[in-house]
N, C-alpha and C positions, 0 to 999 in steps of 0.2 A: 213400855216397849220402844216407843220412841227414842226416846234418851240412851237406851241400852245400845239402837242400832247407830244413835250421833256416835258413841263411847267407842266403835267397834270400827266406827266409818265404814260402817254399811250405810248409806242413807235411804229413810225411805218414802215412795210418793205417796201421800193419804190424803188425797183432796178434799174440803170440807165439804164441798158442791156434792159431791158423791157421797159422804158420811151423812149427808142433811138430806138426800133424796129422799123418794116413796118407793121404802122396801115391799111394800104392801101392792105395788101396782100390779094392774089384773096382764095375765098374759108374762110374769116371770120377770126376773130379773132382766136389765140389760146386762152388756159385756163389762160395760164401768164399773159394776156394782157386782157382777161377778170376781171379774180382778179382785176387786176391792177384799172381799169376802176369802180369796182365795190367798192372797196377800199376807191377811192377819193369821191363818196359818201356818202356811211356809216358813213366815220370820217368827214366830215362835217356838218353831222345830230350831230353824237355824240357829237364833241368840241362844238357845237355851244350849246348844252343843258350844255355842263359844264363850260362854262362862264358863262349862264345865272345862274347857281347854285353857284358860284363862290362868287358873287355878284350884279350883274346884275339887278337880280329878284327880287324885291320889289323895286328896286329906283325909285322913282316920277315922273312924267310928268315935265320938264320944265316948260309947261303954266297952269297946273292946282293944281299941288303941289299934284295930287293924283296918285295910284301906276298905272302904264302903262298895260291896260288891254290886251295888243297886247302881251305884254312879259308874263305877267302873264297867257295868252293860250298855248303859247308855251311851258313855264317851263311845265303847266302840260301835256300836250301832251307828253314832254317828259320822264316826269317819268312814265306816263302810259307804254311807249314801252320800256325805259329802262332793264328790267327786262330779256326781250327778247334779248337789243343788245348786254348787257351783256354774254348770250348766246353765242351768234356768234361768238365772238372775240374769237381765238383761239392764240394758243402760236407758236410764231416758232420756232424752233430750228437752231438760227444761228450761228451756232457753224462750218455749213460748211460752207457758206461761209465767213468766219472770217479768218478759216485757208487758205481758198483759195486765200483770202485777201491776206493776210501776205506769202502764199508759192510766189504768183506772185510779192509781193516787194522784195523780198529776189532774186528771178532771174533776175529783174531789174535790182538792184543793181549790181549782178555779172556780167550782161552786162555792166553798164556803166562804171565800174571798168574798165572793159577790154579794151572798145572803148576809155575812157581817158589814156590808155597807148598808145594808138595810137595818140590820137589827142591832147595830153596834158590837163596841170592841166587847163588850161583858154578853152578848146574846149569843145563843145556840141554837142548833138545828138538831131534828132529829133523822130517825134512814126514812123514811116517809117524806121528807122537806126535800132528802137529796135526789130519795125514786122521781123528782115529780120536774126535775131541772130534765130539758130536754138532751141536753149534754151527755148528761149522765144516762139517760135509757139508750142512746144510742151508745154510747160507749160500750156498757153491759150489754146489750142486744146480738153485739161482733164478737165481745170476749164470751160469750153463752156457747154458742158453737166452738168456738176455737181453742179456747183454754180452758175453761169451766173456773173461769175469778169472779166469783159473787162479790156484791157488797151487803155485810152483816156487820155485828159486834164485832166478830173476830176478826174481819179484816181491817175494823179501824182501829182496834188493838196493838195487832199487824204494825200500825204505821204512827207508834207514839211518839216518834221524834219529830211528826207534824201536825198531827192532830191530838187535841187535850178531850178525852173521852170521860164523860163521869155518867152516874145515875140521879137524875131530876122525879122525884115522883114514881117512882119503880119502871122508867124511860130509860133507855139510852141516848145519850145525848151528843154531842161533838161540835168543837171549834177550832178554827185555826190555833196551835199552839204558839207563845211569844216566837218572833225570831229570836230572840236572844237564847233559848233555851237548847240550840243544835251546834250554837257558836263556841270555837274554842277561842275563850279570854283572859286568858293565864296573859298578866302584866298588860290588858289592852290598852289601861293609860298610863302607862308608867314611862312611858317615855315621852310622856308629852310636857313641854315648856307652857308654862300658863302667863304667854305673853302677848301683847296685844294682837300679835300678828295672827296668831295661831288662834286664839280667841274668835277674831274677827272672822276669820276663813271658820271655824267651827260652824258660829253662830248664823251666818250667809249658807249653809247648809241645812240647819236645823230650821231658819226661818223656813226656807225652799219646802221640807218636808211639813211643816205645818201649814200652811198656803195649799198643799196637794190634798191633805187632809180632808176627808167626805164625811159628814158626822150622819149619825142615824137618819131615814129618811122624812121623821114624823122630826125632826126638831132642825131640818135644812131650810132658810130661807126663803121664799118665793118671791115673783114678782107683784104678788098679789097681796103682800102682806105690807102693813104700812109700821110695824114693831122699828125700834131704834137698832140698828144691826150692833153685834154684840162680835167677839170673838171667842171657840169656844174651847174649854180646856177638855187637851187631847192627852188623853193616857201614853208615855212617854214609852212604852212596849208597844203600844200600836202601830210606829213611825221610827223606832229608832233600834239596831240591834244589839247585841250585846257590847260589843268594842264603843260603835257610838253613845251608846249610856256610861258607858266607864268614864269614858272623856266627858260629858256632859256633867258626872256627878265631881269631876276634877275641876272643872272651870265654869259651872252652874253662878257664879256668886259674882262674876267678873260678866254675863252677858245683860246688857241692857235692851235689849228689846223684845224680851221672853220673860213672862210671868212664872213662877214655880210653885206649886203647891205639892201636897203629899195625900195619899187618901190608903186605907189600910186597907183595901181589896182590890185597888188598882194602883199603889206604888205612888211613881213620882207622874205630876201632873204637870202639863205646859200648856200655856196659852202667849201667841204672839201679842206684844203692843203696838207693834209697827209691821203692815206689809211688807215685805223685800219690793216689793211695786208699785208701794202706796201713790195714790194722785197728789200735787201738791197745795198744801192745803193754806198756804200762804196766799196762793195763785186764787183760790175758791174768795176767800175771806176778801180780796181786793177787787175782785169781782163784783159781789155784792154792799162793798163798801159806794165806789165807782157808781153802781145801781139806786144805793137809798139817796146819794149826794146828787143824781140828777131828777129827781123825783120830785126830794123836796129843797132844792136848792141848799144846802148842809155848808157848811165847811167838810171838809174829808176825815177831820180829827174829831168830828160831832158825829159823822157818819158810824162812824170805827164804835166812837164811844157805844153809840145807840145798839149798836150788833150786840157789844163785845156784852150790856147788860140786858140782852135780852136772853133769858136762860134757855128757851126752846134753841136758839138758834146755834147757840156753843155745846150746846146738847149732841146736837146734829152735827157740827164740827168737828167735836171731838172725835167722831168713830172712821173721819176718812182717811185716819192714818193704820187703820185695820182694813180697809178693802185693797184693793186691785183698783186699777186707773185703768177707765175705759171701761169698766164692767158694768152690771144692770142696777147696783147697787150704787154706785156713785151717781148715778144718772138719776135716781129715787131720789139720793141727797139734794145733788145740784135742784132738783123741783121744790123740795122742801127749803130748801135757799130761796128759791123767788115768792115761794111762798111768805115767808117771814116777812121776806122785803116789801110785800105787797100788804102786810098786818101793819107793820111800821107805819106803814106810806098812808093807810088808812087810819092808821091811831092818829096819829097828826092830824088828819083832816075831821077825825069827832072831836079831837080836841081844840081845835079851831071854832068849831058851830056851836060849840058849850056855852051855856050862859049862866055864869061869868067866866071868861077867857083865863082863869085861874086853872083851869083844871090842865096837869101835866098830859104829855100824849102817853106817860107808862099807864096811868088810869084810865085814859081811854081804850087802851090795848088790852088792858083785863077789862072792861069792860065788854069791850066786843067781842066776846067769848074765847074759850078754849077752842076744843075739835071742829066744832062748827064751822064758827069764824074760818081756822089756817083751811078748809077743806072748801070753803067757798072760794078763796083768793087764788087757788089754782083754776077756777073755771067763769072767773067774774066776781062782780061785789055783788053781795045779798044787799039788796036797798032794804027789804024789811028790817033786816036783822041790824043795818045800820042805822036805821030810824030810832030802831027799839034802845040800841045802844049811846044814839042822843039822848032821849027818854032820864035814862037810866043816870047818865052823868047829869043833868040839873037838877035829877031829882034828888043827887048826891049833892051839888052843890048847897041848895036849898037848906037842907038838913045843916 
């Protein structure tokens, strides 16, 4: 019947709020659910007269080839009352709930924005996840009285061109749907030159959006965490929309400081190798060079050297070209720099007390342990464990 009254452009209002109420409630119907009731009706008296006007009315009897007296009562029946239902029919003004519509997808949306920075680009929510977002009851709570816009299946139905709705476990589920997928990208890269310039302005874009990038909350960094920071590869729909991916998959092969992978349920993958705001790491490394050569009186070129083979410490070098400069993570680094500096500074000096004066200070540096060791030199030197670790190199020598 619906479809019949789109056909007729009659349109008609059949809220689901009202089709989903409690017909059963004690004390009768309300007036909504009246209407409603009275509605389904009406417009099947009325379509049913505007098909038969349509065409309908005068076609022939299959077994007698004369016109069909049965339709022919009706049609006029209904022109008789028409006059009248035409009457009836009044205009609605859905202009509220339209906007009620649209204000309730719009705080959807800002909900499931939010919960995908919690649960990632591939997690979903269900209507139970979004009832329970403050946002959203007070939303619904104004649209209840005012326009009767529920949030169900149907309305997230409703709004496929934003949200990607499937069935998880006989659940309904919902996510934000790619940007790219509302985008019109008919030749989005086709007019692009794949030249340095244009490259370069791409890729100063592309880093930007990866740098903004919030990965799920259970695999976000702390302060509290002493792991080697890593950067992490972002699903290139989660950051970038349909025109920006076309250009991307144009000039993907010419950007140097973006990693690219592929994965068959989330497309093409990105990972930065360089901050757009990296700290400078030249600056670090001369720091701590400066550091080991006043310590242990070095040349600057013995100092370097000594850094540049000690693998924890270019460990930790390498990842400052992935952070932000000035951030809490550089600040980790920089500690882990005086840390080394100060495993050095002490390798030297077991290897100094050794007997025989043979033993290199690299041996004494694995000698004085791994975690232990670097996790004392940030708070003082462990005499025991320095003790233990002259022990350890004679007893090496010996041998």
């Amino acid at each position: 019947m619906l479809k019949m009254s789109q056909f007729f452009k009659i349109p008609m209002l059949k809220l689901k709020s009202v089709g989903k109420s409690n017909w059963a409630r004690t004390g009768g119907l309300d007036s909504h659910q009246r209407s409603y009731a009275a509605d389904d009706a009406f417009f099947q008296l009325y379509l049913v007269g505007k098909v038969l006007e349509h065409g309908r009315a005068g076609a022939t009897s299959q077994t007698s080839g004369a016109a069909d007296p049965a339709e022919q009562t009706i049609l006029k029946v209904w022109w008789a009352t028409l006059g009248r239902m035409d009457e009836v029919l009044q205009f609605v003004d859905y202009r509220r709930y339209r906007d009620g519509f649209l204000g309730l997808r719009g705080v959807i949306t800002d909900a499931l924005n939010a919960l995908g920075k919690a649960l990632g680009w591939t997690g979903s929510s269900c209507i139970n996840d979004l009832l329970r977002v403050k946002g959203v009851q007070q939303t619904l709570a104004k649209l209840h009285k005012k326009s009767g816009v529920v949030l169900d299946a149907q309305f997230l139905r409703q709004n496929r061109d934003v949200f990607d709705v499937f069935y998880k476990d006989t659940e309904v589920r919902v996510r934000l749907r790619a940007p790219r997928d509302g985008d019109d990208v008919q030749g989005a890269g086709a007019d692009l030159e794949v030249v340095p310039e244009a490259t370069e302005r791409f890729q100063s874009e592309l880093l930007e959006l990866l740098a903004a990038y919030e990965p799920p909350i259970g695999e976000r960094p702390t302060v509290f965490g002493r792991n080697i920071p890593e950067a992490f590869w972002v699903p290139a729909k989660a950051v970038l929309d349909r025109r920006q991916e076309a250009v991307f998959e144009k000039c993907m092969d010419t950007l140097d400081s973006v990693e690219v992978s592929y994965s068959d349920t989330d497309g093409w993958l990105l990972r930065m190798t360089r901050h757009p705001r990296a700290p400078d790491d030249v600056a670090h490394m001369d720091r701590s060079a400066k550091d080991l050569q006043a310590a242990l009186g070095l040349e600057e070129a013995e100092a370097r050297r000594r850094l540049n083979k000690d693998a924890k410490y270019m460990q930790w070098w390498g990842t400052l070209r992935i952070l932000e400069a000035g951030g809490w993570q550089e600040q980790m680094v920089q500690r882990t720099f005086r840390a080394r500096v100060r495993i050095l500074t002490d390798a030297q000096s077991l290897a100094d007390r050794a007997s025989p004066p043979a033993v290199s200070w690299e041996a004494a540096r694995d000698a004085r342990g791994p975690a232990r060791g670097e996790a004392a030199t940030e708070c003082g030197t462990d005499a025991w464990h320095c003790t233990g670790a002259v022990e350890s190199l004679e007893a090496r020598a010996v041998k």
